[in-house]
C-alpha positions in Angstrom: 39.0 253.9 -164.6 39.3 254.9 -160.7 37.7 252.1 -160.0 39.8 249.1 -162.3 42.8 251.0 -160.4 41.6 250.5 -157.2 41.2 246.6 -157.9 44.3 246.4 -159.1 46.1 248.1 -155.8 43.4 246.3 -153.6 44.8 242.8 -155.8 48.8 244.3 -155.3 47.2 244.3 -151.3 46.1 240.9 -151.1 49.6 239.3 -152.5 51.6 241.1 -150.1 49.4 239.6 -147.9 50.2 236.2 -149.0 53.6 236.9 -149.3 54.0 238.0 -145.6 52.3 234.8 -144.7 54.9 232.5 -146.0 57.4 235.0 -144.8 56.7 234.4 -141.7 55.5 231.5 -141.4 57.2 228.5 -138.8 58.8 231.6 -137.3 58.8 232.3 -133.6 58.7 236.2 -133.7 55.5 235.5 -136.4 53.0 237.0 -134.0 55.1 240.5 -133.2 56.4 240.5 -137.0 52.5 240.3 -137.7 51.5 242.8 -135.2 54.1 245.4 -137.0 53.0 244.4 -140.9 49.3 244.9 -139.9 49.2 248.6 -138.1 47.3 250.9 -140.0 47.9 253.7 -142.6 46.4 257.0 -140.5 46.6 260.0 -142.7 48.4 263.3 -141.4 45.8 265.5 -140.2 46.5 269.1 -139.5 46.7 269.8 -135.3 46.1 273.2 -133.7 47.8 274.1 -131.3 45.5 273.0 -129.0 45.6 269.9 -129.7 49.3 270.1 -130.3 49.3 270.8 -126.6 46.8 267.9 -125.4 48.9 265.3 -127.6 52.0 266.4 -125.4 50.4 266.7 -122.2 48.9 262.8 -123.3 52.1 261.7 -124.6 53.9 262.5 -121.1 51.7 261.0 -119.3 51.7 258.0 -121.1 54.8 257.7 -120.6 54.8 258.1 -116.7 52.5 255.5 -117.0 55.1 253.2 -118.6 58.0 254.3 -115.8 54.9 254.1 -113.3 54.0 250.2 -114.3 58.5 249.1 -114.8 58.0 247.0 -111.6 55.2 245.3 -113.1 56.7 243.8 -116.0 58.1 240.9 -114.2 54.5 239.6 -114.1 53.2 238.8 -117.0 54.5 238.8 -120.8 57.3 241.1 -122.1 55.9 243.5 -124.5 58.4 244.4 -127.7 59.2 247.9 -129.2 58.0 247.2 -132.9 61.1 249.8 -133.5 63.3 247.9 -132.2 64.7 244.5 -134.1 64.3 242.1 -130.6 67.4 239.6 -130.2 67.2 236.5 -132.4 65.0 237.7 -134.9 66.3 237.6 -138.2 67.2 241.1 -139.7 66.3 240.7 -143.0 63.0 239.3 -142.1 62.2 242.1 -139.7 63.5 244.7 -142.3 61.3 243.3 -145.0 58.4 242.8 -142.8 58.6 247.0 -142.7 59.4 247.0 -146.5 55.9 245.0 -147.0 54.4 247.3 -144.5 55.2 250.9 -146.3 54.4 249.4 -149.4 50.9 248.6 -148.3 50.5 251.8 -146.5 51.5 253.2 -150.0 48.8 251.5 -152.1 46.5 251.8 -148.9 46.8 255.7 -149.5 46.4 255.8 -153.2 43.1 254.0 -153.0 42.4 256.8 -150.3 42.9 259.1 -153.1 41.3 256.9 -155.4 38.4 257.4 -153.2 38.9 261.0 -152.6 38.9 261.4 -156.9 35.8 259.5 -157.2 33.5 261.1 -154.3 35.1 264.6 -155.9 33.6 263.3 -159.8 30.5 262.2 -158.3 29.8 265.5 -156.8 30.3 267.1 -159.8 28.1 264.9 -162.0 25.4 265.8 -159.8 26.1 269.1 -159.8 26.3 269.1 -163.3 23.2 266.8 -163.9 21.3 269.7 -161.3 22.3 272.4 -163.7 21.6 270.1 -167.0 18.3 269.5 -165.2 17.6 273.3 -165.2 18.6 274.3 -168.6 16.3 271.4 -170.2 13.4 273.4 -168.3 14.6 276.3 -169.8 15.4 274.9 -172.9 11.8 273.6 -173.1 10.1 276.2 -172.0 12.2 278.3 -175.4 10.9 276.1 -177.9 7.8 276.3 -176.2 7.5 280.1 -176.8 9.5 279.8 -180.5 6.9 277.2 -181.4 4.1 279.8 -180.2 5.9 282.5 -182.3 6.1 280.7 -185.4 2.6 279.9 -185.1 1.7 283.8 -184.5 3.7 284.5 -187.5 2.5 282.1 -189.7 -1.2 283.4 -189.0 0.0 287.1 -189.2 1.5 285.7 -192.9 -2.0 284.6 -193.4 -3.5 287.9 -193.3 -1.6 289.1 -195.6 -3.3 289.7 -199.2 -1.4 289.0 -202.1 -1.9 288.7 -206.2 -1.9 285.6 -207.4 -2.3 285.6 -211.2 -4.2 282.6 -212.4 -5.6 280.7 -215.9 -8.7 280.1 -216.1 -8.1 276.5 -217.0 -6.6 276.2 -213.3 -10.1 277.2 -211.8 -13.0 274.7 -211.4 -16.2 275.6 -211.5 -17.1 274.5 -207.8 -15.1 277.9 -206.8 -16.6 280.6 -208.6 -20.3 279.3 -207.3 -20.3 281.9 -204.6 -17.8 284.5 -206.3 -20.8 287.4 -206.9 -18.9 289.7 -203.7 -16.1 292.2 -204.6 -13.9 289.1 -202.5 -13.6 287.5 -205.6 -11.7 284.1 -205.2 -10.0 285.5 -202.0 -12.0 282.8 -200.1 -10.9 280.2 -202.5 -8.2 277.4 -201.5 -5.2 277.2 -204.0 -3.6 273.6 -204.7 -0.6 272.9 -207.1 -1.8 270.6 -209.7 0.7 267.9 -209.1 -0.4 267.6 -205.8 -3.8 267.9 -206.3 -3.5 265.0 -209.0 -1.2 262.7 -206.4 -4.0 262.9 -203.9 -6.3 261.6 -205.9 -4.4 259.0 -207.2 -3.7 258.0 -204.5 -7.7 258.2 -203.0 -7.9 255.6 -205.6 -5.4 253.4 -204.2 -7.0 253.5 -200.6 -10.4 252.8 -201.9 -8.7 249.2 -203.9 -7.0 248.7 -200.5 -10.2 248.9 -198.8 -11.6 246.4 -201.5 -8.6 243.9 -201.2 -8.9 244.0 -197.6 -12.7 243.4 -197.7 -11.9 240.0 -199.9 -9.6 238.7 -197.7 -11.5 239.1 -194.7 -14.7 237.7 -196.3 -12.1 234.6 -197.7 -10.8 234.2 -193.7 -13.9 234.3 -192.4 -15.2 231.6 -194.7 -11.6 229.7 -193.7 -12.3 230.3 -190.0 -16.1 228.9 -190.5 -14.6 226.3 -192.0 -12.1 225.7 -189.3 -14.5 225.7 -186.5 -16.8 222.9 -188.3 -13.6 220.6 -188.8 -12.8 221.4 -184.9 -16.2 219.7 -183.9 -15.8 217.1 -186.2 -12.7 216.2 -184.5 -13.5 216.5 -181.1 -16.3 214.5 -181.6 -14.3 211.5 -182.9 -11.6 212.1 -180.1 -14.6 211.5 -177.9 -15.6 208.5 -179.5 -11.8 207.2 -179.5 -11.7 207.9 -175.8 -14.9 206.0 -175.3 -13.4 203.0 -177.4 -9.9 203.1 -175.4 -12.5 202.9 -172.0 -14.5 200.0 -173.8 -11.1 198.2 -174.5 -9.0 199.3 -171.3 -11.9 197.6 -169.4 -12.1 194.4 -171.2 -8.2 194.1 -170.7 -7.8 194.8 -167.7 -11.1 193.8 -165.9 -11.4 198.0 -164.7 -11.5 201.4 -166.3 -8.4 203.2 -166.2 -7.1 206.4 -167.9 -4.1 206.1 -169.7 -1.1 207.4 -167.8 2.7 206.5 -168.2 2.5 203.3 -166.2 -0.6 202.1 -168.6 1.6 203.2 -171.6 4.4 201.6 -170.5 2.8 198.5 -170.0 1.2 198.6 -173.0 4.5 198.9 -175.3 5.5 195.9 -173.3 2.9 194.0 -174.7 3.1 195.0 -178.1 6.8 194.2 -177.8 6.2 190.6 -176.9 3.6 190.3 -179.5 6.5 191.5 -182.3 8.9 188.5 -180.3 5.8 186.0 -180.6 5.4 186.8 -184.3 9.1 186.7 -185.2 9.4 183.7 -182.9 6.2 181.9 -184.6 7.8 182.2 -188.0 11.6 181.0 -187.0 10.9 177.0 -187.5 9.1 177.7 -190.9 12.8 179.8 -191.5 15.1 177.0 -190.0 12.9 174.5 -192.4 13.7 177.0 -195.9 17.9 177.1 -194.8 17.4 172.7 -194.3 15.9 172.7 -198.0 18.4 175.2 -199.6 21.0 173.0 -197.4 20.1 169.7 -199.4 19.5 171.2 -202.8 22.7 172.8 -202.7 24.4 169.7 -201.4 23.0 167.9 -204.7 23.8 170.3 -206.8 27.6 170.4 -205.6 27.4 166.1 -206.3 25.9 166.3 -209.5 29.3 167.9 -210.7 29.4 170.9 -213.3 27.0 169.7 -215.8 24.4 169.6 -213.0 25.1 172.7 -212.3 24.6 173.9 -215.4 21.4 172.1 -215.5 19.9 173.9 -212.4 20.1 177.4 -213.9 16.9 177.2 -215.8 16.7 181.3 -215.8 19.6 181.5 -218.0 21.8 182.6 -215.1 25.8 181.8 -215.6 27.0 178.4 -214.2 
């Protein structure tokens, strides 16, 4: 957000810049008018006083300096007051140049604070990303220890001896092979039914897995056998097609060559006037059908209509 609104003011900026060009522009005073619009915004800073003193004591001397160097103006350029409007200068000009000026100084110092606002919410992001760094240690090292608990407790629960009351259709006989202690079934493992049931089930449906999967790769490996023999087969022939191309290359062009663009190129060009021989070759025997269709239609169109009717043996209308 800081930032679009510092485009936006740095944008404003850049038109009063344009603007002040064609202000001034053709204008005699344009280099003084442009020396005015282009001082800088300084911010007020807080003085001492100290320093209120050394800016006095500079400030006078400066201006001895001035009534020091009054006989030397008459050598060299005239320098203007910028706060005063020289003679022939237009008012309005000068007055707007200032406008333009203290309207640039104004956006100038809102992206200072612009600036200031961002540098300010980048220091606190970091702040606050230092202290979300910490607690996500501390955070880690809680679930950590909660994790540790739960496991402690869950083994403490473990220890603890409880009645479970049983049928004796729910126990198989694989569990009460070692049961001659006083422990009884305490060492046994207890499994809902259900569950029990939908493991095995679905033991079952692994092992049919297993044997699908084992088809299909014995059918792809046959495929890929297969594959591989075709492969040789054809690289083989594309050897003995390269060999024939060399055989043929040579005999028509007196040297081997490999077949490139140019060699393509050329040969499409022969095919091409082989098609215009062909079509060429069977244009007279055309021209000689059109001559006989020319003087069978021309008797016909003598003969008159019964004629005509007499050269439709098909049974085609006259």
């Amino acid at each position: 957000m800081h930032i679009t609104e510092k485009e936006e003011l740095d944008l404003v900026c850049q038109e009063l810049q344009r603007k002040f060009k064609r202000l001034v522009q053709d204008n005699k005073f344009a280099d003084f008018l442009r020396r005015i619009f282009k001082k800088k915004y300084r911010p007020p800073r807080v003085r001492d006083d100290d320093e209120s003193s050394e800016s006095e004591s500079s400030e006078s001397s400066s201006e001895e300096e001035e009534e020091g160097s009054l006989d030397s103006r008459d050598i060299g350029p005239i320098r203007l007051d910028p706060n005063i409007c020289p003679e022939g200068c237009e008012r309005e000009i000068y007055d707007q140049t200032y406008e333009m000026r203290n309207t640039r100084h104004k956006h100038e110092q809102e992206m200072l604070e612009q600036d200031r606002l961002v540098e300010l919410l980048k220091r606190d992001i970091e702040a606050h990303n230092k202290i979300k760094r910490k607690l996500s240690v501390q955070l880690e090292a809680r679930k950590n220890e909660l994790r540790e608990f739960m496991l402690e407790k869950q083994s403490c629960m473990n220890e603890v001896d409880c009645v479970v009351v049983l049928r004796y259709d729910q126990i198989r006989a694989a569990a009460i092979n070692n049961c001659t202690s006083a422990k009884g079934l305490s060492e046994a493992v207890v499994f809902p039914e259900k569950l029990l049931s939908r493991l095995r089930r679905r033991v079952l449906e692994i092992q049919e897995e297993i044997r699908l999967q084992r088809v299909r790769q014995k059918i792809n490996r046959t495929h890929l056998f297969r594959m591989n023999v075709d492969l040789k087969a054809m690289e083989a022939e594309a050897e003995d097609l390269r060999a024939q191309m060399r055989d043929v290359l040579t005999r028509k062009l007196g040297k081997p060559r490999k077949v490139d663009r140019t060699l393509d190129e050329q040969l499409r060009q022969m095919a091409r006037r082989h098609k215009y021989s062909v079509t060429y070759g069977a244009l007279p025997h055309v021209v000689a059908q059109l001559r006989t269709w020319r003087v069978s239609t021309a008797h016909l169109l003598q003969g008159g209509p019964h004629a005509g009717r007499a050269a439709a043996p098909d049974g085609a209308p006259p």
